[in-house]
C-alpha distance (Angstrom), angle and dihedral (degrees) to the residues before:
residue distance angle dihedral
X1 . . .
X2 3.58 . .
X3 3.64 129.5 .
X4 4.15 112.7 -98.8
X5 3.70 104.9 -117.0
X6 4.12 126.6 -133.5
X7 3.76 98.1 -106.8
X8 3.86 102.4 -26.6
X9 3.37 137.1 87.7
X10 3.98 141.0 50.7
X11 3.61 88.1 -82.5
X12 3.04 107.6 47.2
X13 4.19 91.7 49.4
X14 3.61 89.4 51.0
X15 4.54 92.3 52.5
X16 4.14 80.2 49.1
X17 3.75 92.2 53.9
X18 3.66 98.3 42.2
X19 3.74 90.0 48.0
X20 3.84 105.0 50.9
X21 3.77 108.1 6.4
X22 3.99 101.2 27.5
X23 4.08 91.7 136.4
X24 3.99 90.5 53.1
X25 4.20 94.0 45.7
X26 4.27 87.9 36.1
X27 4.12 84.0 50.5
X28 3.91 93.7 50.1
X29 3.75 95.5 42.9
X30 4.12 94.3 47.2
X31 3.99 77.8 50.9
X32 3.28 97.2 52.8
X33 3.77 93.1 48.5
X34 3.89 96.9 45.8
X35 3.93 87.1 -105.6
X36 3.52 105.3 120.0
X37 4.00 118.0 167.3
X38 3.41 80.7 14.6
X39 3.46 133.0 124.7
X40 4.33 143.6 -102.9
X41 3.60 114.3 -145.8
X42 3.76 104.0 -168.0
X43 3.55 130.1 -141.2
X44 4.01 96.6 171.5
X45 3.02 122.9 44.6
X46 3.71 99.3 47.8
X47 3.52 118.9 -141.3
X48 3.74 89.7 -167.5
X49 3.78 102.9 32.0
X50 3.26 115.0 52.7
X51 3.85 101.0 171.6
X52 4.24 86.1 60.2
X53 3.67 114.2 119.1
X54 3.31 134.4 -137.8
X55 4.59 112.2 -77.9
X56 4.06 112.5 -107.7
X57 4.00 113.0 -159.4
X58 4.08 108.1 -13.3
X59 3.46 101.6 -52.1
X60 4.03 94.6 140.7
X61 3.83 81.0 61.6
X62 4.07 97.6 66.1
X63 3.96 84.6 115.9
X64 4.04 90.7 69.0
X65 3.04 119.8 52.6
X66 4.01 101.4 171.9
X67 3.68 84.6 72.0
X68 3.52 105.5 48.6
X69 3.70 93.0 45.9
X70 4.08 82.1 50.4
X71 3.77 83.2 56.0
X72 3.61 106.6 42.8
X73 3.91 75.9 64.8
X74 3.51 101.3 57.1
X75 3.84 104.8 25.7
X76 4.08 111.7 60.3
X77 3.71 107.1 -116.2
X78 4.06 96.9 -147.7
X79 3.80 118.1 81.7
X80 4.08 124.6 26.9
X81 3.26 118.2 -25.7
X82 3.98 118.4 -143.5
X83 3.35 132.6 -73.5
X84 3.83 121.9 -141.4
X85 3.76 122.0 -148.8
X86 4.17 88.3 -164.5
X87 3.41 134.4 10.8
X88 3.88 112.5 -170.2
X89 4.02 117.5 173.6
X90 4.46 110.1 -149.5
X91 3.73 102.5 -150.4
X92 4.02 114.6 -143.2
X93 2.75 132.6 -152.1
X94 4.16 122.3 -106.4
X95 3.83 107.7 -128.9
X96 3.92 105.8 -156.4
């Protein structure tokens, strides 16, 4: 895990949105994901924990394993794996 930089980097934007304009950035992201009025459910940045650091690889998916073995297809599994600077989960709705 990288350090958080002093006013630079992706990280480090993303903490200063979610901490004093989180309804503006959560508005533009459910936009971008044809979501709007919906809502962010977020994994990192904790609300709650704030010692939590930030996910490598897809850890905060252990409770799916169809789509990690999906992944360990796709992404090589040597080397670092990626670090996230949020993770936010957009429940849907279950049409029966």
């Amino acid at each position: 895990m990288a350090k958080r930089g002093a006013g630079y980097g992706s990280e480090d934007h993303l903490i200063r949105y979610w901490t004093d304009q989180r309804a503006m950035m959560e508005g533009a992201i459910l936009n971008a994901v044809s979501r709007p009025g919906g809502k962010l459910e977020w994994v990192y940045p904790s609300a709650t924990d704030a010692a939590a650091q930030e996910p490598e690889g897809l850890a905060f998916l252990s409770d799916s394993p169809e789509v990690l073995a999906h992944w360990k297809q796709f992404w090589p599994q040597t080397g670092t794996q990626q670090c996230w600077d949020g993770v936010a989960w957009v429940p849907v709705e279950q049409r029966h």
